[in-house]
N, CA, C and O atoms as CSV, one atom per row, in Angstrom:
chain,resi,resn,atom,element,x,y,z
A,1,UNK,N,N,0.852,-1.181,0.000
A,1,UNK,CA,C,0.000,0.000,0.000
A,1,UNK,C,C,0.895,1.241,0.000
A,1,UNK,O,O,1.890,1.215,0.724
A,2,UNK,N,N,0.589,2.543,-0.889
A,2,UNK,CA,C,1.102,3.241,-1.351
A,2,UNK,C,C,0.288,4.505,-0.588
A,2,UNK,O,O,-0.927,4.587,-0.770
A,3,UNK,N,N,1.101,5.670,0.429
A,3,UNK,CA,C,0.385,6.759,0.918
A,3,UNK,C,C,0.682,7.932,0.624
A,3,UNK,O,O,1.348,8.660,1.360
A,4,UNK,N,N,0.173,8.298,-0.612
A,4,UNK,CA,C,1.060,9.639,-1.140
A,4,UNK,C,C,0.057,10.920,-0.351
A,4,UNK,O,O,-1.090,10.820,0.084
A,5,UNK,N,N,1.160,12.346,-0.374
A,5,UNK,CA,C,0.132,13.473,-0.077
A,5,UNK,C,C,0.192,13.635,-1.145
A,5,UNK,O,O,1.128,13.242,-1.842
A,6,UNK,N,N,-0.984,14.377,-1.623
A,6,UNK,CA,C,-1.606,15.183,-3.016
A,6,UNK,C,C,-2.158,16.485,-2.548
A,6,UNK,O,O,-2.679,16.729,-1.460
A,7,UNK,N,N,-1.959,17.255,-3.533
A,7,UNK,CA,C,-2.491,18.499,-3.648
A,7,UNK,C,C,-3.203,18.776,-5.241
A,7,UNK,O,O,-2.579,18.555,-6.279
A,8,UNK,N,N,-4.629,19.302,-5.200
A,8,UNK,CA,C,-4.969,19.932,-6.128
A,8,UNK,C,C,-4.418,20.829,-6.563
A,8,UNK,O,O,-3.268,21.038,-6.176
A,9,UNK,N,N,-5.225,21.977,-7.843
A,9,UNK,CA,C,-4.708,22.977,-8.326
A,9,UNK,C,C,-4.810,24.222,-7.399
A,9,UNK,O,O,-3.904,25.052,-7.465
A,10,UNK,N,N,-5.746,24.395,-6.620
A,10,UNK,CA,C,-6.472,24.969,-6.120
A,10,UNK,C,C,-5.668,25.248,-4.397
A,10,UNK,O,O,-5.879,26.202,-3.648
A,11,UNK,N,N,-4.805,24.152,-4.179
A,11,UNK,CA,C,-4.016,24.153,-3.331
A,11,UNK,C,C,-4.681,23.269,-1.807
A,11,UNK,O,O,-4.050,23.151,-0.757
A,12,UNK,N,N,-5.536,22.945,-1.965
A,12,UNK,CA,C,-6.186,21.855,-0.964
A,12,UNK,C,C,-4.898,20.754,-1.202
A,12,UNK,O,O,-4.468,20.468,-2.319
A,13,UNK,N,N,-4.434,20.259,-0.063
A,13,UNK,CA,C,-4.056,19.318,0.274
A,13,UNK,C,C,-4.943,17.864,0.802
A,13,UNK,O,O,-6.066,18.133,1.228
A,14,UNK,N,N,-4.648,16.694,0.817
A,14,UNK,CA,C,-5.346,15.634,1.508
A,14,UNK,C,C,-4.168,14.120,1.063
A,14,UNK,O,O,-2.990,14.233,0.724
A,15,UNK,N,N,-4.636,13.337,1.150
A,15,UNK,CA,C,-3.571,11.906,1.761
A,15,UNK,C,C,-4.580,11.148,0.561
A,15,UNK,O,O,-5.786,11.392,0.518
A,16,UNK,N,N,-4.010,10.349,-0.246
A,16,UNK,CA,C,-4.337,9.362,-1.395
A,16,UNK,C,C,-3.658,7.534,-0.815
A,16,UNK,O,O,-2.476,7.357,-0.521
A,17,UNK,N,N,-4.445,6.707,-0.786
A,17,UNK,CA,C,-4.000,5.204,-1.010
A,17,UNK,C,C,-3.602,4.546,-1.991
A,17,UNK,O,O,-4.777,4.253,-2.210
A,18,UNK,N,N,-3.196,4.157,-2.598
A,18,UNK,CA,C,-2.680,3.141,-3.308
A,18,UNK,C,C,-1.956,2.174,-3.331
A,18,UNK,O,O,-0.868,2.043,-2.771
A,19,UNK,N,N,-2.749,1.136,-4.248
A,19,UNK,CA,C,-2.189,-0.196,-4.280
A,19,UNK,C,C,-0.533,-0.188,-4.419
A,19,UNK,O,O,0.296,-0.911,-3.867
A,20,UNK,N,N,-0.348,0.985,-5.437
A,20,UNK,CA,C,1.388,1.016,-6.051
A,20,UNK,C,C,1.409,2.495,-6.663
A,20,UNK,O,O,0.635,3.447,-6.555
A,21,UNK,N,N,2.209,2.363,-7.121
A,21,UNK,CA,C,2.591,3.379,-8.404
A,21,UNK,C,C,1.409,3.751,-8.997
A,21,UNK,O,O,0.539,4.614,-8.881
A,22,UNK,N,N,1.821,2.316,-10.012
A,22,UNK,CA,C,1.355,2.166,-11.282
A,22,UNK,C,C,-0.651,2.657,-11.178
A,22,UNK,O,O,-1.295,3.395,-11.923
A,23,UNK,N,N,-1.151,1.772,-9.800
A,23,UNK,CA,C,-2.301,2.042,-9.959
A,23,UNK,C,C,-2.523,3.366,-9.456
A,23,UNK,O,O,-3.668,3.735,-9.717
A,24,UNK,N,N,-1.786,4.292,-8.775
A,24,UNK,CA,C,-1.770,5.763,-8.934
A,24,UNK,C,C,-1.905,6.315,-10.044
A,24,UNK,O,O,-2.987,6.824,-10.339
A,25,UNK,N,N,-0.679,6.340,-11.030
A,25,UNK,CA,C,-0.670,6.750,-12.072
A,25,UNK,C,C,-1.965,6.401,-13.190
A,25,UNK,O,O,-2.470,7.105,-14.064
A,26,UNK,N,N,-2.216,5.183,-12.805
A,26,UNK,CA,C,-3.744,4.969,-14.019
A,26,UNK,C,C,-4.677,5.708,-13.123
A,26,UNK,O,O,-4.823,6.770,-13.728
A,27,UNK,N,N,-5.257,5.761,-12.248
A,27,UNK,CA,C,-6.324,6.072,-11.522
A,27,UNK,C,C,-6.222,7.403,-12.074
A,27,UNK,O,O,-7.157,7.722,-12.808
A,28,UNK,N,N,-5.087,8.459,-11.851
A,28,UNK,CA,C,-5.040,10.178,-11.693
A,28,UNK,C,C,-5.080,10.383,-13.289
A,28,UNK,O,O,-5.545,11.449,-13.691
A,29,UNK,N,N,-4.511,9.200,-14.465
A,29,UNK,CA,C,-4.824,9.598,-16.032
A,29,UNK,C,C,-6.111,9.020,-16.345
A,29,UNK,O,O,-6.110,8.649,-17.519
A,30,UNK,N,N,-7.206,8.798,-15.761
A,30,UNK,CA,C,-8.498,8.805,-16.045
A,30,UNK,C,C,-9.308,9.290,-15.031
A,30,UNK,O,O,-10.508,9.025,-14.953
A,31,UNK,N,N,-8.704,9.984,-14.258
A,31,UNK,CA,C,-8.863,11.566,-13.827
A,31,UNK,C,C,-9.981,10.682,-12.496
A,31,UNK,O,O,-11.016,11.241,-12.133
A,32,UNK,N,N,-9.641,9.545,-12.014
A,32,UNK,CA,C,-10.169,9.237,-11.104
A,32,UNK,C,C,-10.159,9.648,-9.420
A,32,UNK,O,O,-10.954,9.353,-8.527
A,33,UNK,N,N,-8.857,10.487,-9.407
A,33,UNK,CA,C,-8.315,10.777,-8.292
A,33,UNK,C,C,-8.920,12.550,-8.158
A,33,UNK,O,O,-8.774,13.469,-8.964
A,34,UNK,N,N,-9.493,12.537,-7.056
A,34,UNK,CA,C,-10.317,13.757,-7.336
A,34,UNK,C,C,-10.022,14.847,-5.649
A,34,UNK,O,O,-10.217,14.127,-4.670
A,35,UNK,N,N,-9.696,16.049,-5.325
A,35,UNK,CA,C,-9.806,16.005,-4.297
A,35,UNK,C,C,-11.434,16.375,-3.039
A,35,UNK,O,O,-12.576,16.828,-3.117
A,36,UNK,N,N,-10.942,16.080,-2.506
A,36,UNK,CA,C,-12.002,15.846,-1.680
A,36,UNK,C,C,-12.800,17.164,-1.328
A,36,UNK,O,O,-13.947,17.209,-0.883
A,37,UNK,N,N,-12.207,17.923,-1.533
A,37,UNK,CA,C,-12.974,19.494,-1.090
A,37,UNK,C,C,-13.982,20.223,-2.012
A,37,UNK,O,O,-15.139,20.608,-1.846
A,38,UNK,N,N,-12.842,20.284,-3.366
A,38,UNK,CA,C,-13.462,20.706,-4.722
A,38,UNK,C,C,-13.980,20.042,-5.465
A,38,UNK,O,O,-15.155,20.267,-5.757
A,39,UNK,N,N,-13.203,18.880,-6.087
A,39,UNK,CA,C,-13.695,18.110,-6.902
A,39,UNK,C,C,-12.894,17.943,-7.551
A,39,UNK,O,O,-12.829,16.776,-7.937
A,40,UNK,N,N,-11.803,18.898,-8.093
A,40,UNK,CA,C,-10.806,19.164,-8.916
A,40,UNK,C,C,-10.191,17.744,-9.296
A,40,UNK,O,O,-10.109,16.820,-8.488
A,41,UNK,N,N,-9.866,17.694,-10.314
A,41,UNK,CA,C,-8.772,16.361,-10.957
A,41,UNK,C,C,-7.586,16.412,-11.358
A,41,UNK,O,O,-7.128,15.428,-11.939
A,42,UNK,N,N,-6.734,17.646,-11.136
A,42,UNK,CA,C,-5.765,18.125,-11.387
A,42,UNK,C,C,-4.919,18.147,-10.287
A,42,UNK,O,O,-4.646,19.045,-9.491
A,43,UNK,N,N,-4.515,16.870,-10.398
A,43,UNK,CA,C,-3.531,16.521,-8.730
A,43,UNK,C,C,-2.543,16.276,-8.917
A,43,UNK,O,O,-2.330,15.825,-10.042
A,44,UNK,N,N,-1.296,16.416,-7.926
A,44,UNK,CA,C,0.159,16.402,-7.999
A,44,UNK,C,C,0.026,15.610,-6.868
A,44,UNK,O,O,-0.837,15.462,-6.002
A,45,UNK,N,N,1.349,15.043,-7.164
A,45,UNK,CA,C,1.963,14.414,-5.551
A,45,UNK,C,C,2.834,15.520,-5.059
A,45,UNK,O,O,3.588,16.022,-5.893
A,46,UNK,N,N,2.850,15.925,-3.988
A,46,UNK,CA,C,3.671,16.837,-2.697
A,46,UNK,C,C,4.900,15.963,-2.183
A,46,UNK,O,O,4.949,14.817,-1.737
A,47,UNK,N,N,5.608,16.668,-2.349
A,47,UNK,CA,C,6.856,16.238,-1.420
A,47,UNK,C,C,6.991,15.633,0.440
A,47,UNK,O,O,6.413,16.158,1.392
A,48,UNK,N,N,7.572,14.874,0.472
A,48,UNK,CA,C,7.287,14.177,1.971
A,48,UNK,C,C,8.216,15.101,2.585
A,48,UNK,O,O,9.269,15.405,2.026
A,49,UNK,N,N,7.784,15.674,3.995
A,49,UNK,CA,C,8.520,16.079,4.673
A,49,UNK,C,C,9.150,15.175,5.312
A,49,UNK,O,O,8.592,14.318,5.996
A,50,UNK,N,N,10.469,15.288,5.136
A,50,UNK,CA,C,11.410,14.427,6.270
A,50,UNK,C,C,11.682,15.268,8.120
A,50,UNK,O,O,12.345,16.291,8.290
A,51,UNK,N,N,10.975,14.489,9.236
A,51,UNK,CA,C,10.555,15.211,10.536
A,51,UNK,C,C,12.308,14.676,10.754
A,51,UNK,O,O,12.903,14.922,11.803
């Protein structure tokens, strides 16, 4: 299991699951990955802070 942060365009942040990568990458190119506030489908992965 795969726990990326994502951010929309819009700048909402929130936390995504995934199986892997790969099913990241298909899910967000058929625009399945949506964020939770807006709706928006235009998501990035965010950089992990190292604490």
């Amino acid at each position: 299991m795969k726990v990326l942060n994502l951010q929309c365009q819009h700048q909402h942040q929130f936390e995504g699951w995934f199986g892997s990568e790969d099913d990241y990458q298909s899910q967000r190119e058929r625009q399945l990955v949506e964020c939770p506030v807006c709706g928006d489908t235009n998501i990035h992965k965010r950089l992990r802070r190292k604490d």
